[in-house]
C-alpha positions as CSV (number, residue, x, y, z in Angstrom):
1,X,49.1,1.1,40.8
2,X,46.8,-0.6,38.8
3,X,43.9,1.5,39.6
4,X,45.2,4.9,38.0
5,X,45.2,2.8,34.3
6,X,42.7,3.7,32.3
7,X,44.5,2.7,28.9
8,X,46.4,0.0,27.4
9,X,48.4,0.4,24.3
10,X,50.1,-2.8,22.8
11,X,53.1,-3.4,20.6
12,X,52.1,-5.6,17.7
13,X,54.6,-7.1,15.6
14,X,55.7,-10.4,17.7
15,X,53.6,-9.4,21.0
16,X,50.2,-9.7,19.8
17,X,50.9,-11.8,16.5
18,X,53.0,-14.2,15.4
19,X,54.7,-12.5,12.4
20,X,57.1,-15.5,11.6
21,X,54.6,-18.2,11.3
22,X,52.7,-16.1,9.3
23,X,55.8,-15.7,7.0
24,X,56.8,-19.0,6.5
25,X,53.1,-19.9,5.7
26,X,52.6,-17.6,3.5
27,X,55.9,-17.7,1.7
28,X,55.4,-22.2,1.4
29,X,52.6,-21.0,-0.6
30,X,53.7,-18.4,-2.3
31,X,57.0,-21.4,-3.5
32,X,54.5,-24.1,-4.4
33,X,52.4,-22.2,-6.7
34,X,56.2,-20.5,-8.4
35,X,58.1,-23.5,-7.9
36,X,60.9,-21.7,-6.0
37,X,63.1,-23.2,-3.9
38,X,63.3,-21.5,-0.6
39,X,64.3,-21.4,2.5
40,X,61.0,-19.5,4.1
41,X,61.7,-19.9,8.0
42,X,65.8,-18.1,7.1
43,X,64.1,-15.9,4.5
44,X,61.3,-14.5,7.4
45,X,64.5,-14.2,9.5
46,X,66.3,-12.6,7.3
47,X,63.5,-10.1,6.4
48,X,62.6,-8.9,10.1
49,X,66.3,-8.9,10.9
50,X,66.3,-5.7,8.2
51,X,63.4,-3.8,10.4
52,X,66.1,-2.0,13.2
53,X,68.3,-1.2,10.6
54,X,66.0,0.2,8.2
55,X,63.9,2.6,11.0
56,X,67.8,3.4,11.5
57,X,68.2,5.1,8.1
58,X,65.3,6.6,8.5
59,X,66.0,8.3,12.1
60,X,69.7,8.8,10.9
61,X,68.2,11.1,8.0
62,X,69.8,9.2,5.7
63,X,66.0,8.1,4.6
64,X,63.4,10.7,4.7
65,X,60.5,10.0,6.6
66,X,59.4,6.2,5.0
67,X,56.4,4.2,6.4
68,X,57.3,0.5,7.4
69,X,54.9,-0.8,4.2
70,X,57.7,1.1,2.2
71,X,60.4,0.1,4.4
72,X,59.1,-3.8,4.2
73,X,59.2,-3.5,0.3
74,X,62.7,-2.3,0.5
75,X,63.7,-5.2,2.3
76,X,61.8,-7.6,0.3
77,X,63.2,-6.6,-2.8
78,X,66.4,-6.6,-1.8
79,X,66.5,-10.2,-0.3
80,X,65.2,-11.4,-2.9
81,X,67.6,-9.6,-5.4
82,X,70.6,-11.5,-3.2
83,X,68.7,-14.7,-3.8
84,X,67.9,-14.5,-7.7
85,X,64.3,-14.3,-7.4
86,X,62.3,-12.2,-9.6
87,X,58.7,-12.0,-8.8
88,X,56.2,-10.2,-10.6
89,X,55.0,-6.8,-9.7
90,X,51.7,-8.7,-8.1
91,X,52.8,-11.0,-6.8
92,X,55.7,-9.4,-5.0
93,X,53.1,-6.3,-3.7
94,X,50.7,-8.9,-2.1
95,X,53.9,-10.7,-0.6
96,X,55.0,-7.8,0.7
97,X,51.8,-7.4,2.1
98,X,51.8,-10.4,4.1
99,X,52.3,-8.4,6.7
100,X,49.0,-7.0,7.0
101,X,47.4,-10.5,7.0
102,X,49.4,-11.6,10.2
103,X,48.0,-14.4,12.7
104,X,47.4,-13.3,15.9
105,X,48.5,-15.6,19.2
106,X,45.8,-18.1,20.8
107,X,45.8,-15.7,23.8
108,X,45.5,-12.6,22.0
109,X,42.0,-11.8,20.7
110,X,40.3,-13.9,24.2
111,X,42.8,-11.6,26.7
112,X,42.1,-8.5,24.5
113,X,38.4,-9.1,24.8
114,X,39.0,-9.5,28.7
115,X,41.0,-6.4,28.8
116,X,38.4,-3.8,26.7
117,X,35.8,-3.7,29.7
118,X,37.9,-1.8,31.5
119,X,40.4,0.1,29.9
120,X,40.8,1.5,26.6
121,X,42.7,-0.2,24.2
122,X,45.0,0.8,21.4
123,X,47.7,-0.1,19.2
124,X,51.3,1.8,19.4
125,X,53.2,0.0,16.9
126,X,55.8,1.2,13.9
127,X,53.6,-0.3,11.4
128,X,51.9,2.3,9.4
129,X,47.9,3.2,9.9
130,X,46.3,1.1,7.0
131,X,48.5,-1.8,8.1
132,X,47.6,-1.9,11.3
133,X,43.0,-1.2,10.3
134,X,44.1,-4.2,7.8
135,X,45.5,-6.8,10.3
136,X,43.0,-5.9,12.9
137,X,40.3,-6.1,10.5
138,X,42.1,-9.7,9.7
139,X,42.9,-11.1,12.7
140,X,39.6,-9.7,14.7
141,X,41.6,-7.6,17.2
142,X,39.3,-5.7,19.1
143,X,41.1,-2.1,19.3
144,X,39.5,1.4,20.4
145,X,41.9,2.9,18.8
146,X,44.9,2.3,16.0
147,X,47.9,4.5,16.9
148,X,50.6,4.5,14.5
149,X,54.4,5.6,15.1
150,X,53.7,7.3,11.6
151,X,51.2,9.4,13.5
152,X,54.1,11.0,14.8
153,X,57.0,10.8,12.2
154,X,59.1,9.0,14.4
155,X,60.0,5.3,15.4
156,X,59.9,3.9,18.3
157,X,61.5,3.9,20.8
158,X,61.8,7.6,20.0
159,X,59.9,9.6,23.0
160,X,57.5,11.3,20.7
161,X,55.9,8.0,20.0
162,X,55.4,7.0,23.7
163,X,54.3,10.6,24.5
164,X,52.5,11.0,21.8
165,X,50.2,8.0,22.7
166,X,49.5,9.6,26.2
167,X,48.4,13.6,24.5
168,X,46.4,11.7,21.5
169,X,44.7,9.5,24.6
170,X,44.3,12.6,27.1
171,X,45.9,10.8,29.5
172,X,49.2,11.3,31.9
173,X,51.7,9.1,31.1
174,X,51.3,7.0,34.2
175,X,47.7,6.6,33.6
176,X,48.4,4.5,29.9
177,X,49.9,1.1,30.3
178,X,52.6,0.0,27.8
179,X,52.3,-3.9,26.9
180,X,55.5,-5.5,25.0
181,X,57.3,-8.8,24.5
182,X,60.4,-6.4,23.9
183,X,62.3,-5.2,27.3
184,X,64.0,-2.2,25.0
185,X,60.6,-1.1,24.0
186,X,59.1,-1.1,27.5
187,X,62.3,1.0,28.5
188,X,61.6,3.4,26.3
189,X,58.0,3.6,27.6
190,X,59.4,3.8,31.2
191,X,61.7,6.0,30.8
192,X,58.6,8.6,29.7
193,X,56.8,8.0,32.7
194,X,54.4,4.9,31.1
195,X,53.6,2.1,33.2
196,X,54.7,-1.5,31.7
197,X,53.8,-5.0,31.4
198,X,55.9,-7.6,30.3
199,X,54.5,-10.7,27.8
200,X,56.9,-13.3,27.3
201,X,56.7,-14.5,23.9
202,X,59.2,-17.4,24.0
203,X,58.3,-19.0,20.1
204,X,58.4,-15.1,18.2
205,X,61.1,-15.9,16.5
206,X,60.6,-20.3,16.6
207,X,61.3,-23.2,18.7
208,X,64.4,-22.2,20.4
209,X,64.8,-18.2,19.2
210,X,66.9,-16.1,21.7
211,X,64.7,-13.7,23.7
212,X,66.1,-10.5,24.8
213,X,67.5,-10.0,28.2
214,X,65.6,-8.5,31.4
215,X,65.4,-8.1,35.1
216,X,63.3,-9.5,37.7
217,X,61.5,-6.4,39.2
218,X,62.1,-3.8,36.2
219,X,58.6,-3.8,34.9
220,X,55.3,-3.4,36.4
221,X,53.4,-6.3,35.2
222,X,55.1,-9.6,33.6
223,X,52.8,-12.2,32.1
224,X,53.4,-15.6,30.1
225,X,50.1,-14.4,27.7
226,X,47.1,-11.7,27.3
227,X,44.8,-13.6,29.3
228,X,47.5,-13.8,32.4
229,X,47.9,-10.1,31.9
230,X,44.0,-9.7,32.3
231,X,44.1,-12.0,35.4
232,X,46.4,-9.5,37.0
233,X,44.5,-6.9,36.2
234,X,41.3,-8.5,37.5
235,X,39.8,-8.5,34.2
């Protein structure tokens, strides 16, 4: 199975960084040098929790077609509209994006560098293009290629974005390799003929966070980190 592969395309957000330290780091700061008083782990919560449901306007039409930097800024302002915050136009742009500046896991860059030998590697994320060149260019993640859901005006796990990756790669479905911490986003990626692998990120969303559910068997490859997933791949 592993020997028709010939890419690798990653989700990002939670599966090869660590969005919610990141926030809660970054917001401390941002409260020390404003003197607000903030709950920064609930608020990073709080601010992911509005990613589904904002894609969702967007693929219900109620949105038109809105990149996730516009989406995040959305969010941001209205959180911090329920909280009685008012930032200035800086500083609440550079908040917002925090998420371009996110830390990647220990095991990231070291399995990513394993894994580029061999196969090709490339992002397939929801976050927009210049996020994605900025947090790579941040956090040293070594991709061959940055492939955006905004390439293809849709979200994941719409089909165009999955299929998408395979035509933009010249590759057959089978042949590119869908990596997640996120069972309903390796579905998705299944269900369009991709092969998966499984990363168990326990701490995405802190000590304790629920993780969502899956099956023994259901995807191809399952791994605790990047660096297992480049063991089994005899990287």
């Amino acid at each position: 199975m592993a020997s028709e592969i010939r890419a690798l395309s990653f989700d990002i957000f939670g599966t090869v960084v660590d969005w919610r330290s990141t926030l809660i780091r970054e917001g401390s700061a941002l409260g020390r040098r404003l003197g607000l008083d903030v709950d920064w782990a609930a608020f990073a919560d709080a601010w992911r929790a509005g990613y589904q449901p904002a894609m969702q306007e967007v693929r219900s039409g109620a949105l038109p077609w809105t990149h996730i930097d516009a989406l995040h800024r959305r969010i941001l302002d209205r959180l911090l509209a329920e909280r009685g915050i008012t930032l200035a136009e800086p500083d609440a742009a550079a908040f917002n994006r925090v998420w371009h500046r996110l830390a990647p896991w220990p095991d990231s860059v070291p399995g990513l560098q394993r894994l580029k030998p061999r196969y090709t590697l490339a992002t397939l994320s929801n976050g927009n293009l210049s996020l994605l060149v900025a947090m790579a260019r941040h956090a040293g993640l070594p991709w061959d290629a940055v492939l955006s859901a905004e390439l293809f005006r849709h979200y994941k796990p719409d089909r165009e974005v999955y299929l998408g990756a395979a035509r933009l790669l010249d590759l057959h479905p089978q042949q590119l390799l869908m990596v997640a911490a996120h069972p309903g986003d390796l579905r998705a990626a299944a269900a369009c003929g991709l092969r998966t692998a499984y990363v168990a990120r326990p701490l995405e969303h802190g000590p304790g966070g629920a993780m969502e559910a899956w099956r023994e068997g259901e995807f191809d490859f399952v791994a605790d980190s990047l660096v297992a997933l480049a063991d089994q791949l005899g990287c």
